[in-house]
C-alpha positions in Angstrom: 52.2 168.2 225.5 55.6 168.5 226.9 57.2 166.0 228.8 59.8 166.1 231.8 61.4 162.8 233.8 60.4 163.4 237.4 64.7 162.6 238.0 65.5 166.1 236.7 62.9 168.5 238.2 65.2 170.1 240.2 67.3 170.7 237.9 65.6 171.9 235.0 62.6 173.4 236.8 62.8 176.4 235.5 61.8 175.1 232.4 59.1 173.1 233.6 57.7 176.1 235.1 58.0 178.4 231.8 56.8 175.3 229.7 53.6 174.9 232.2 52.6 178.2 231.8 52.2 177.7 228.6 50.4 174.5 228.2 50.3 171.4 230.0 53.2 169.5 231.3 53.1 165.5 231.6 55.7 164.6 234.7 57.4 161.2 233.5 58.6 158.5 235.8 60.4 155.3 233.8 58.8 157.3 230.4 55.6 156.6 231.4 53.2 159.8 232.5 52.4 160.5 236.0 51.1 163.5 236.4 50.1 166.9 234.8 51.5 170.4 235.9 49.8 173.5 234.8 49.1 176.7 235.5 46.1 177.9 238.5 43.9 179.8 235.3 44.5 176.7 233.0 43.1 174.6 235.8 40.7 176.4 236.7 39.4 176.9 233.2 39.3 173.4 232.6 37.8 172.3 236.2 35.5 175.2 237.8 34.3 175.0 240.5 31.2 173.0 241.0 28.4 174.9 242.6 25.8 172.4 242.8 24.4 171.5 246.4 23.1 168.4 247.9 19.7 168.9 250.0 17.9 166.7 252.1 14.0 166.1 251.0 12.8 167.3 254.1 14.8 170.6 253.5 13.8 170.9 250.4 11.8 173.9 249.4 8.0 173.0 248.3 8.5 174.6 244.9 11.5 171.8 244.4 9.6 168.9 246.0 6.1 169.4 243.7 8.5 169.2 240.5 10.4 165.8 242.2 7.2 164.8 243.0 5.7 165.3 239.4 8.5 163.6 237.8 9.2 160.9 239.7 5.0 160.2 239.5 5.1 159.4 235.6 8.1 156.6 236.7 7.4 152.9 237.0 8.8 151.1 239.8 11.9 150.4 237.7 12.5 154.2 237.6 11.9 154.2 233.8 9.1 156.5 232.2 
């Protein structure tokens, strides 16, 4: 991974923009890594987008609650099976 000190981004961020599109850039501050620059489809390759969904029990539909129900029914009360 390439490295850039965050005291020259302005000026040599047109290389840190050519260089991110490419792979990864680690933004330095005192030499030590601060943050990553990359570009949207590397991003979003590594980090897509969670489509999981929280539900309420009452809200749940009764197909879901009888499998909770079954599982959690061969648990002890320390939640171990």
């Amino acid at each position: 991974m390439r490295s850039f000190p965050s005291s020259e981004l302005k000026r040599t961020l047109g290389d840190v923009l050519d260089a991110a599109s490419q792979e990864p850039v680690a933004i330095t501050k005192h030499k030590t890594p601060r943050y990553v620059l990359m570009s949207i489809h590397a991003y979003e390759s590594r980090f897509p987008k969670d489509e999981r969904q929280t539900i309420a029990v009452e809200d749940m539909p009764d197909e879901h609650l009888a499998k909770l129900e079954t599982a959690l029914s061969g648990l002890d009360e320390e939640g171990k099976a």
